[in-house]
C-alpha positions in Angstrom: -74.9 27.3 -28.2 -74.8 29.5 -25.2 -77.2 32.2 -23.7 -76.0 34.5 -21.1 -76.5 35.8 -17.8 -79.5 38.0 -17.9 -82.6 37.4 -19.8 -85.5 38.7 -16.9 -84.2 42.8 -17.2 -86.4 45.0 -18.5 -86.3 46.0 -21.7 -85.8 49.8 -20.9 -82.5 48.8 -19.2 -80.4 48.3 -22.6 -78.9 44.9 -21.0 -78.6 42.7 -23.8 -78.0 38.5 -23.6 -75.0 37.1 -25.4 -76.0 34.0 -27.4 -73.4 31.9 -28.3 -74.5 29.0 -30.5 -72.4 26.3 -31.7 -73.8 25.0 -34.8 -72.9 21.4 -36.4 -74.3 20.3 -39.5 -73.2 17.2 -40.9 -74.9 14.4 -43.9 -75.9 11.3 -42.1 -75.4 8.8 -44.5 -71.6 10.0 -45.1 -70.7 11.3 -41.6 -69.5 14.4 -43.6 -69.7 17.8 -41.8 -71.4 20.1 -43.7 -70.5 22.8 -41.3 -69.3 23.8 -37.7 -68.7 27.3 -36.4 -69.9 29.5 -33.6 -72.1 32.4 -33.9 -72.2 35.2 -31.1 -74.8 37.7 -31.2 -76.2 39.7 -28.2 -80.1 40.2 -28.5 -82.4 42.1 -25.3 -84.2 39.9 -23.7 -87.1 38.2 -25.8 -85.7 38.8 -29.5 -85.3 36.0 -31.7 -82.5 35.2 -33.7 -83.3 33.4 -37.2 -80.6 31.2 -38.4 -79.9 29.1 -41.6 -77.4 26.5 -41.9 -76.0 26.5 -45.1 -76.3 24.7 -47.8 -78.7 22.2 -46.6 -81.2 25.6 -45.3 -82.0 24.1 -42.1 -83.7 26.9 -40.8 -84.6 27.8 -36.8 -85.5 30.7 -34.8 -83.9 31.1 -31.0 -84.7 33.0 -28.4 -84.3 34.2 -25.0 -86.7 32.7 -22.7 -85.1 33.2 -19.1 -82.2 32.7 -17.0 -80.1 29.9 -18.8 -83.2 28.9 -20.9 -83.7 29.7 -24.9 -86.4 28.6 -27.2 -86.1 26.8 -30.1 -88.2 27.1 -33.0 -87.7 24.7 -35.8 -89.3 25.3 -39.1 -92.0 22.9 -40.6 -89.7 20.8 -42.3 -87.4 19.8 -39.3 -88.1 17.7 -36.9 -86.3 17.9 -33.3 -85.0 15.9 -30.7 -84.0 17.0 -27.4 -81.2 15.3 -25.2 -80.2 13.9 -22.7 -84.1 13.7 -21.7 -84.7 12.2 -24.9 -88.2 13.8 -25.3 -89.0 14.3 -29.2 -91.2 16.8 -29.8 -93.3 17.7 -33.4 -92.0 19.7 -36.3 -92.9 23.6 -35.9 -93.0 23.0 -32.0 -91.2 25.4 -29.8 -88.7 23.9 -27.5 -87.7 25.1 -24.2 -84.0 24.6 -23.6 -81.6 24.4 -20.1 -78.1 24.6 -19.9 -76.2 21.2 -21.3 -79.5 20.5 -23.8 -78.4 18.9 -26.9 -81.2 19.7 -29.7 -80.2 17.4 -33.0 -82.6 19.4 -36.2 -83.2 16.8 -38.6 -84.6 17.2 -42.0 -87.5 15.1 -43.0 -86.8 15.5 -46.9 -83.0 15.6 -46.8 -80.4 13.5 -45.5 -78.5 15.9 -43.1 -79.2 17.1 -39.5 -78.1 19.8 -37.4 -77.0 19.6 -33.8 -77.0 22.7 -31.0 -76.0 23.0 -27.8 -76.0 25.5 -24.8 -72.6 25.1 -23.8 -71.9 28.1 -21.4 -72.8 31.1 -19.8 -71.0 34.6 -20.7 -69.6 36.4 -18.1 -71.3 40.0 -16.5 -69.7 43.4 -17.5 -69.9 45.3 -14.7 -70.5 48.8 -16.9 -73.4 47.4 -17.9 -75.4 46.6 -14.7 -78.7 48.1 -13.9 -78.6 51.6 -13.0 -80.7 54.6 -13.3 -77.8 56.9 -14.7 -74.1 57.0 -16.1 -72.9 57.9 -13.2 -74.7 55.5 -11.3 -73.4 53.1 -13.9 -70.0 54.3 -13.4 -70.3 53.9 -9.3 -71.3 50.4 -9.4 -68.4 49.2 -11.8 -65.6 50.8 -9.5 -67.5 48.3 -6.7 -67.1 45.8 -9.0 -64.0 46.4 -9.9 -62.7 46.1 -6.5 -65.4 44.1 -4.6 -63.2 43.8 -1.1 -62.7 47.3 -0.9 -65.2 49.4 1.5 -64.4 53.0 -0.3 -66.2 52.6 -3.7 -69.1 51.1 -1.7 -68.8 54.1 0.9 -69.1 56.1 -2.1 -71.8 54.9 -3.7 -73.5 55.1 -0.4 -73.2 58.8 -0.2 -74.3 59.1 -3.8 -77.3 57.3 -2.8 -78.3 59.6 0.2 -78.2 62.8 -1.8 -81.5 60.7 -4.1 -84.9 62.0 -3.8 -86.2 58.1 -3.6 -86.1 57.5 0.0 -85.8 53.5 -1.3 -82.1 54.8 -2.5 -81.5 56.2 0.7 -82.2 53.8 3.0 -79.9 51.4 0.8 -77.2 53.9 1.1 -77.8 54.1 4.9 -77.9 50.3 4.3 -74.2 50.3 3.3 -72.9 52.3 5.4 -73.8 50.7 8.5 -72.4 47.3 6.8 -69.3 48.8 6.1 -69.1 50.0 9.9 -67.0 48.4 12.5 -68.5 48.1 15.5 -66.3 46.3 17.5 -64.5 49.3 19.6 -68.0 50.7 19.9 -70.1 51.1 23.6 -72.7 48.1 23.7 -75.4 50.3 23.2 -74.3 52.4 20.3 -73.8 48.3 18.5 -77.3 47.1 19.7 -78.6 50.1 17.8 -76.6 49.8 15.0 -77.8 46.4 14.8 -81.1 47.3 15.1 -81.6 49.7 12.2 -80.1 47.4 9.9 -82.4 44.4 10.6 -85.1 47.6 9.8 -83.4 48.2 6.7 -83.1 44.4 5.7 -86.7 43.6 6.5 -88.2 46.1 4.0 -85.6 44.8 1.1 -87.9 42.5 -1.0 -86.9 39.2 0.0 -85.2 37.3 -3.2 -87.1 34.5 -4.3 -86.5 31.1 -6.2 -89.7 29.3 -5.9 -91.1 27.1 -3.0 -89.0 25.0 -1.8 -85.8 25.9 -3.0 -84.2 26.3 -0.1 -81.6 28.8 -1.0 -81.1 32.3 0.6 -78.9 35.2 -0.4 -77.4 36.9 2.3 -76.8 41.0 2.6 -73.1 41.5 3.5 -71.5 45.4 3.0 -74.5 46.8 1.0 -74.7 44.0 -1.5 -76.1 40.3 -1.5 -72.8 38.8 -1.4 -73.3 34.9 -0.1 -75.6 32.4 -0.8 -76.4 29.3 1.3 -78.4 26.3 0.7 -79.2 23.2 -1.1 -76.3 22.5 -3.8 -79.3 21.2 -6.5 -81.4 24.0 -5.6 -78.4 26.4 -6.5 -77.9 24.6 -9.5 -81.2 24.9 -10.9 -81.1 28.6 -10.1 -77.7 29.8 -10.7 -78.6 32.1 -13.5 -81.2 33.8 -11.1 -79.1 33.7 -8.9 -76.2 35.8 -10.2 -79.3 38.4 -11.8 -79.9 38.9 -8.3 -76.4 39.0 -6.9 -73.7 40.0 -9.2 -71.6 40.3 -6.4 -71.5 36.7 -5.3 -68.4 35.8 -3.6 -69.3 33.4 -1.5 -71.2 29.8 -1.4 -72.2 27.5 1.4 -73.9 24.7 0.1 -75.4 21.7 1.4 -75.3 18.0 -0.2 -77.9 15.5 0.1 -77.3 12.0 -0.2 -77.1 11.8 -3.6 -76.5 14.9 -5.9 -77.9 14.7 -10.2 -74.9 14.9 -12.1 -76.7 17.0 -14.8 -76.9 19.8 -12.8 -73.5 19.3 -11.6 -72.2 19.5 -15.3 -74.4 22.8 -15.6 -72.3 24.2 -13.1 -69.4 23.4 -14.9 -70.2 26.3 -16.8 -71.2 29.0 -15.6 -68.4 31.9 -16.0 -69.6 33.5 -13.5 -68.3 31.6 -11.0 -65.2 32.9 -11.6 -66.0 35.2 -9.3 -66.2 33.4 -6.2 -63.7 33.7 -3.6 -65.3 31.1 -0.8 -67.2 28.0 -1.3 -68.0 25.4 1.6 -69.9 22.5 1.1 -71.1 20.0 3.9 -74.0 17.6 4.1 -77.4 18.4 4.8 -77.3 18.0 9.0 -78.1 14.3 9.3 -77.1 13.3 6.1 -74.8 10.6 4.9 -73.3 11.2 1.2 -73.2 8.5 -0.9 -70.7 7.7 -4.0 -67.5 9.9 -4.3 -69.6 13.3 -4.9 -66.9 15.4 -3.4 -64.8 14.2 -6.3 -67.2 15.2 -8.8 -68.4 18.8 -7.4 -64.3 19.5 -7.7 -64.0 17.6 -11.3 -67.2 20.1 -12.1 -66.0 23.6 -10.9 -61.7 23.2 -11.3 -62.5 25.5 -14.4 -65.4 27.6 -13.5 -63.6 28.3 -9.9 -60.0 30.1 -11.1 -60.4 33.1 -8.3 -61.2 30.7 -5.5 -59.5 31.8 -2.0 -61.1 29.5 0.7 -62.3 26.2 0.4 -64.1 24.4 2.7 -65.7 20.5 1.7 -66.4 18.5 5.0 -67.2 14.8 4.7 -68.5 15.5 1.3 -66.3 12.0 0.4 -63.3 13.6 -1.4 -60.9 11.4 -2.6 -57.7 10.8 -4.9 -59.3 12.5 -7.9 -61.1 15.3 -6.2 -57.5 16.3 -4.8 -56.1 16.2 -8.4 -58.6 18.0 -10.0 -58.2 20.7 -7.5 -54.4 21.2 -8.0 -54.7 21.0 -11.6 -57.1 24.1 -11.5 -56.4 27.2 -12.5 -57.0 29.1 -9.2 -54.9 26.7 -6.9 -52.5 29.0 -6.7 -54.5 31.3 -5.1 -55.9 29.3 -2.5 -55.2 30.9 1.4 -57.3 28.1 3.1 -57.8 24.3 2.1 -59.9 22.7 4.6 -60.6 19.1 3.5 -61.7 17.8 7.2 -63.8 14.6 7.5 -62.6 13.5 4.2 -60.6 9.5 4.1 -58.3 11.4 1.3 -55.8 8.5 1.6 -51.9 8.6 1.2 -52.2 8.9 -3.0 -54.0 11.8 -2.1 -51.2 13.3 0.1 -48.9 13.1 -2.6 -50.7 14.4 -4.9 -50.4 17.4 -2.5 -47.1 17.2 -1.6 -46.2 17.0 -5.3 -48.4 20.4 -6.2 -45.7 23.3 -6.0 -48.2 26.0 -7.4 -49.9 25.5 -4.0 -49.6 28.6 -1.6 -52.1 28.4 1.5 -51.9 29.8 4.6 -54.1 27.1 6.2 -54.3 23.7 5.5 -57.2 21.7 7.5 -57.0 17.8 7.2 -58.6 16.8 10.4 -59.9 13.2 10.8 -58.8 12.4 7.1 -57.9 9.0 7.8 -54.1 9.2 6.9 -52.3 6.5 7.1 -48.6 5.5 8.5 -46.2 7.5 6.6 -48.9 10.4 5.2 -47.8 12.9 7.3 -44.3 12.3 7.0 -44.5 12.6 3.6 -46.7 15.8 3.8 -43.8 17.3 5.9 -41.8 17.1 2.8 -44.1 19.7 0.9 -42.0 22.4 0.1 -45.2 25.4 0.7 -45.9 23.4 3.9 -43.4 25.8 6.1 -45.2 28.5 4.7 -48.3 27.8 6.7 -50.0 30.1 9.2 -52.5 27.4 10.1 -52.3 23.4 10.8 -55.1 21.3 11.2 -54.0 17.5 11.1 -56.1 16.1 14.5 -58.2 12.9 14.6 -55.3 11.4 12.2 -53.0 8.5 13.7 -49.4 10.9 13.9 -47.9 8.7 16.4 -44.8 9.6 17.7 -42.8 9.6 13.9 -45.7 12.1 12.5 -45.3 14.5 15.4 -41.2 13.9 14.9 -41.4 14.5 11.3 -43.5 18.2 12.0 -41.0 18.8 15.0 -38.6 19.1 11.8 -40.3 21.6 9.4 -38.9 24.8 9.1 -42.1 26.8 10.5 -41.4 30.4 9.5 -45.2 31.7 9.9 -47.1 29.4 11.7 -49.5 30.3 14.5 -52.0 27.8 15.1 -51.2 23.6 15.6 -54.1 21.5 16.1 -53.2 17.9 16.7 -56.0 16.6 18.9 -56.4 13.0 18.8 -53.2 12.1 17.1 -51.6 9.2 19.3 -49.0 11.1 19.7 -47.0 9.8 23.0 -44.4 11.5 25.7 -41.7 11.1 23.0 -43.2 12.5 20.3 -44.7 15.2 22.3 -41.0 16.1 23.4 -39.9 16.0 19.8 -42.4 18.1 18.5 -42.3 20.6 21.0 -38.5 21.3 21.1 -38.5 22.6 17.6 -37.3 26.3 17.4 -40.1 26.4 14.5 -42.9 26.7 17.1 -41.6 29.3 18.6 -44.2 32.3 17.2 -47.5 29.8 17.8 -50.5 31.2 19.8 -52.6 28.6 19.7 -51.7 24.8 20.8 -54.2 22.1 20.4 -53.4 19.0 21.8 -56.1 17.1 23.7 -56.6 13.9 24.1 -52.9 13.0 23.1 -51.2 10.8 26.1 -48.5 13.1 26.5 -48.3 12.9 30.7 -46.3 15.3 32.5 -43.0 15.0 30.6 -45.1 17.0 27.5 -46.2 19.5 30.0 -42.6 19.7 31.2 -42.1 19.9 27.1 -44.0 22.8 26.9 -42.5 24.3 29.8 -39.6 24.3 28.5 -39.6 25.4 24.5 -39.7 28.4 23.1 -43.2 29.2 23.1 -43.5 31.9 24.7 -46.4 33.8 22.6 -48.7 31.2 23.3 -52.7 32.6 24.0 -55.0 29.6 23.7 -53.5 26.2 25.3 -55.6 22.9 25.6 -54.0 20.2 27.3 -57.2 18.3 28.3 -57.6 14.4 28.8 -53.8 14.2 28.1 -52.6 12.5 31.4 -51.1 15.6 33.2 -51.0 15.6 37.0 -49.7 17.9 39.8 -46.3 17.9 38.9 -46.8 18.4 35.0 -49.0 21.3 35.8 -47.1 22.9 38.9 -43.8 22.7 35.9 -46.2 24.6 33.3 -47.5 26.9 35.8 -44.4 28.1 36.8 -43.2 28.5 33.1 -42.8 31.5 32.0 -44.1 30.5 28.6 -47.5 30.7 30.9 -47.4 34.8 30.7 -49.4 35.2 27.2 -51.8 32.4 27.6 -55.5 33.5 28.0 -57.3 30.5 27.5 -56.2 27.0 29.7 -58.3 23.8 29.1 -57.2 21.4 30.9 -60.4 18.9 31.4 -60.1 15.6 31.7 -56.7 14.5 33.7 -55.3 13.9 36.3 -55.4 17.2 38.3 -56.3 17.7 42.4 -55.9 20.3 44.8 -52.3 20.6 44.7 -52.0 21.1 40.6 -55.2 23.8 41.3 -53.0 25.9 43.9 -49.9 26.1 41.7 -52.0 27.0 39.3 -53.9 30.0 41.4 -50.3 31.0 43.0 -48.4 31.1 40.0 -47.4 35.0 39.1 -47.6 33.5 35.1 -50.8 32.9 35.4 -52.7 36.1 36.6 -54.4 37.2 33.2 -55.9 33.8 32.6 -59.8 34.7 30.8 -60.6 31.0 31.0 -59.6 28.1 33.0 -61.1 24.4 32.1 -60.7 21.8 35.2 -63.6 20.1 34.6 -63.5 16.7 35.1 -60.4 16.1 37.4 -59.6 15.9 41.2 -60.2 19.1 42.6 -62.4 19.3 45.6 -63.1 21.8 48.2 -59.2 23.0 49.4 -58.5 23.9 45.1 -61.8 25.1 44.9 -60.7 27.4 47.7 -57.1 28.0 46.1 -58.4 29.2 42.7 -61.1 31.4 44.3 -58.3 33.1 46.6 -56.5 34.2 43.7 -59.1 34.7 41.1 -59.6 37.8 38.4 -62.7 39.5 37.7 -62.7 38.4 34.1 -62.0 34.6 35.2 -64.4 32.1 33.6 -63.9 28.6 35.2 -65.2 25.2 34.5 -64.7 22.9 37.4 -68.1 21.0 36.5 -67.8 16.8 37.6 -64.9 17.6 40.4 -65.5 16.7 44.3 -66.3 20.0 45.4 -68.9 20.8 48.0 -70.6 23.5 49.8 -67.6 24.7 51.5 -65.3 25.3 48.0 -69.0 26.4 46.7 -68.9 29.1 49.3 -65.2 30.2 48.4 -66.1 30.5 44.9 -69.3 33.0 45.9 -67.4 35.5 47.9 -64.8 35.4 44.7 -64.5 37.8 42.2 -64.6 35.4 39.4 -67.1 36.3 36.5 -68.6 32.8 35.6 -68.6 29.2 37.2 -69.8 26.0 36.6 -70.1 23.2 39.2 -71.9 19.8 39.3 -74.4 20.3 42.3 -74.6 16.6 43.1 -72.4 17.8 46.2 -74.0 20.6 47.4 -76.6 21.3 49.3 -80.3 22.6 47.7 -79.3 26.3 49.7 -76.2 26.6 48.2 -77.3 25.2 44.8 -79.7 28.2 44.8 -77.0 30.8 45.4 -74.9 29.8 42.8 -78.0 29.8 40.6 -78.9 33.7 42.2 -75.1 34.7 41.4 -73.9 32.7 38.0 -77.2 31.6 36.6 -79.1 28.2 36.0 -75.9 27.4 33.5 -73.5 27.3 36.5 -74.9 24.0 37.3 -74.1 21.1 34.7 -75.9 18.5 36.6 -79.4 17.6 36.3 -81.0 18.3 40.0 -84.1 17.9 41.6 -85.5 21.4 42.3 -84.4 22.8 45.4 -87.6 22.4 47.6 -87.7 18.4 46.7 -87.2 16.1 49.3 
């Protein structure tokens, strides 16, 4: 027995409920079913239903209550029992019902019994949403009907200006200014912009779902389009939830430690969830998860989920069958984005991807997954895997045969490699980095790798020459390795160095600063290396106006300090341990108290 997704419109509106009742009678002293069928009706909001269940005449009355709830009225001569809460109430009584409620009807003068059950929640037809005309009806469903456009919405928007109610037209203005990009606009124009629309937002009547919920819907292009919060909270809600938003597309959720499994099967179905195209899910901040729960929130929504785009479920403890059930779904194939980071997935788990040919993303996230020896050189024998635009495999132990094994995939689109933390070596750097594959990647993550100067000589030397974010740091590079990367054309496109964390003085600083393929650098990390007052100097002497550079916790004093001043650079940080209180002071006057990482005494101390 299912009731559907509206049951709070008013009356006037014309929406109706969809009521889809399962009914099972059967003799209890035989085990013979008397009868089993489905009944769909659609009823406004707050009409009854009377049903008989032939031929035993068990006779009850349902009704819409709200959201997923229905009333049961049982005549006098039934008695009924509600589970899985067990509670038994008397004959005549009228039962309120949630979502995965079984109610068993039996007779107190016959031997039979009748069973019901909400089992699922229709989904919402877009021509009949609220509206206060056909036409308006008729605007709405082309939005509907092609949520990620902006033109429908842009229409609708205009439609809504021309109303007398100036409610209607702020929300038009509201849309339009959504659906406005405002990222070639002058500052000023976009802190106006920005402006009016928190106006706009803050006389919307803010959606409600009873104290302590935690759950907010969030305005995106005109429309309440995302929903964050507690995963139980949205649970309990989700009816009310989609009555307020029937343009959900995404879901951030957060887990507690432990999550109730009822609520988790009540998800399981909801229809409308078909419509969601993003869901992340991620503990509570400062929560641990306990039991395999990841497992079961992708056991729970495989079927409910079948337009799903982008997936994100951080250390939500998803294992072996969480990874099957998601493959098994009907909207794998459509997933761009896995991101399964902070997960121990395990090997079976990587075959179990490796194995699913209906998957097609464009970014695969697997970060500190805990794979094993030999996981990644099976996952290199995925045959969508050289499809990817995005890899994220860092905080897993690669080792030299993982990075080998990814030196040999035929790459054909991808543009960023993260493989931070990886163990990967000199030799497997120098495998990896000689692949022809690589050649279209922008961004290169691969700190805290031990890769020395014969991988910065690697990287020198490929064919990466499109490269625009570059992080090297706490990877064992000195002088030479970065005087041979500086001097690398591959060097031309790069925009963003980091470089924290090795081995780096004055001499590696003043190739860098001399180096004609390194002139359009936006940021430069050094912090943490062997750069004092002459590379201090160096960089200064060569620096752009849009420079930002980090040179925090490296030996330089007031006279490298000084250099730095008289620079054009936009934005430094320095440890002040070595400089004086004046000097600390001027770089606070010209760069701000940020510039300074250390904690100081103020300046007029002792």
């Amino acid at each position: 027995m299912g009731v559907v997704y509206d049951a709070r419109v008013p009356a006037e509106r014309g929406l109706s409920a969809v009521l889809e009742l399962r009914c099972r009678a059967w003799d209890v002293t035989t085990g013979e079913v008397i009868t089993d069928h489905v009944v769909e009706v659609r009823r406004r909001a707050g009409e009854r239903l009377e049903a008989e269940l032939a031929p035993e005449s068990l006779g009850f009355q349902v009704h819409v209550v709200s959201g997923a709830r229905i009333a049961l009225e049982a005549d006098a001569a039934l008695r009924a029992t509600v589970t899985p809460d067990g509670a038994v109430d008397a004959a005549g009584r009228v039962l309120e019902l949630e979502l995965g409620d079984r109610v068993r009807l039996t007779a107190l003068d016959r031997a039979s019994l009748c069973e019901l059950r909400l089992v699922t929640i229709r989904s919402v037809d877009a021509r009949t949403m609220p509206g206060s005309s056909e036409l308006e009806r008729e605007l709405l469903a082309e939005i509907y009907a092609a949520p990620e456009a902006d033109t429908p919405r842009l229409i609708y928007a205009d439609w809504l200006q021309s109303q007398a109610a100036q409610s209607d037209r702020d929300r038009g203005e509201l849309i339009q200014l959504q659906c406005t990009s405002i990222a070639g606009l002058p500052p000023e124009r976009r802190r106006a912009i920005r402006e009016r629309e928190r106006e706009l937002l803050a006389a919307l009547p803010p959606p409600s779902f009873g104290e302590g919920s935690r759950l907010d819907l969030v305005w995106s292009r005109g429309f309440l389009e995302r929903c964050r919060g507690n995963l139980d909270a949205f649970a309990r809600n989700v009816i009310e939830v989609f009555q307020l938003a029937p343009m959900l597309a995404s879901l951030e959720l957060e887990l507690e430690a432990l999550t109730n499994q009822s609520l988790l099967h009540r998800l399981s179905t909801i229809e409308q969830l078909g419509q969601i195209h993003e869901l992340v899910v991620a503990p509570r901040t400062g929560i641990e998860v306990y039991g395999p729960i990841g497992d079961d929130i992708l056991a729970a929504l495989v079927r409910p989920l079948a337009s799903l785009r982008r997936l994100r479920m951080t250390a939500s403890n998803v294992g072996e069958r969480g990874v099957a059930s998601l493959v098994s779904g009907r909207g794998c194939a459509q997933l761009a984005m896995l991101d399964l980071t902070g997960n121990v997935i395990g090997a079976a788990a990587v075959e179990v991807l490796v194995g699913a040919a209906q998957l097609q993303p464009a970014v695969l996230r697997l970060a500190s997954c805990g794979l094993p020896g030999g996981a990644v050189e099976a996952l290199a024998r995925a045959p969508w895997l050289a499809e990817l635009e995005e890899l994220d495999l860092g905080g897993n132990q690669l080792r030299d045969p993982g990075a080998l094994a990814l030196g040999e995939v035929p790459f054909s689109r991808l543009r960023r490699l993260a493989l931070a933390s990886c163990s990967i070596g000199k030799s497997g750097a120098r495998e990896l980095l000689r692949s022809p594959h690589l050649a279209r990647l922008r961004q290169l993550r691969l700190h805290e790798n031990a890769i020395g100067d014969g991988g910065a000589v690697a990287i020198a030397r490929s064919r990466m020459r499109s490269i625009e974010d570059l992080d090297l740091q706490a990877c064992k590079i000195g002088d030479d390795g970065v005087r041979e990367l500086a001097g690398s054309p591959n060097m031309r496109a790069v925009r963003r160095w980091r470089l924290s964390g090795n081995q780096i003085g004055d001499k590696g600083a003043r190739a860098i600063a001399e180096s004609v393929h390194t002139r359009d650098l936006v940021t430069l990390e050094l912090a943490r290396c062997r750069i004092g007052d002459e590379g201090a100097a160096a960089l200064a002497a060569n620096a752009s106006a849009a420079l930002e550079l980090a040179l925090a916790q490296c030996p330089i004093g007031d006279a490298g300090a000084a250099a730095l001043l008289d620079s054009p650079v936009r934005a430094v940080t320095l440890s002040g341990d070595l400089l004086s209180a004046a000097m600390r002071d001027r770089i606070r006057e010209r760069f701000g108290d940020h510039a300074l990482s250390a904690r100081l005494p103020p300046s007029d101390s002792p």
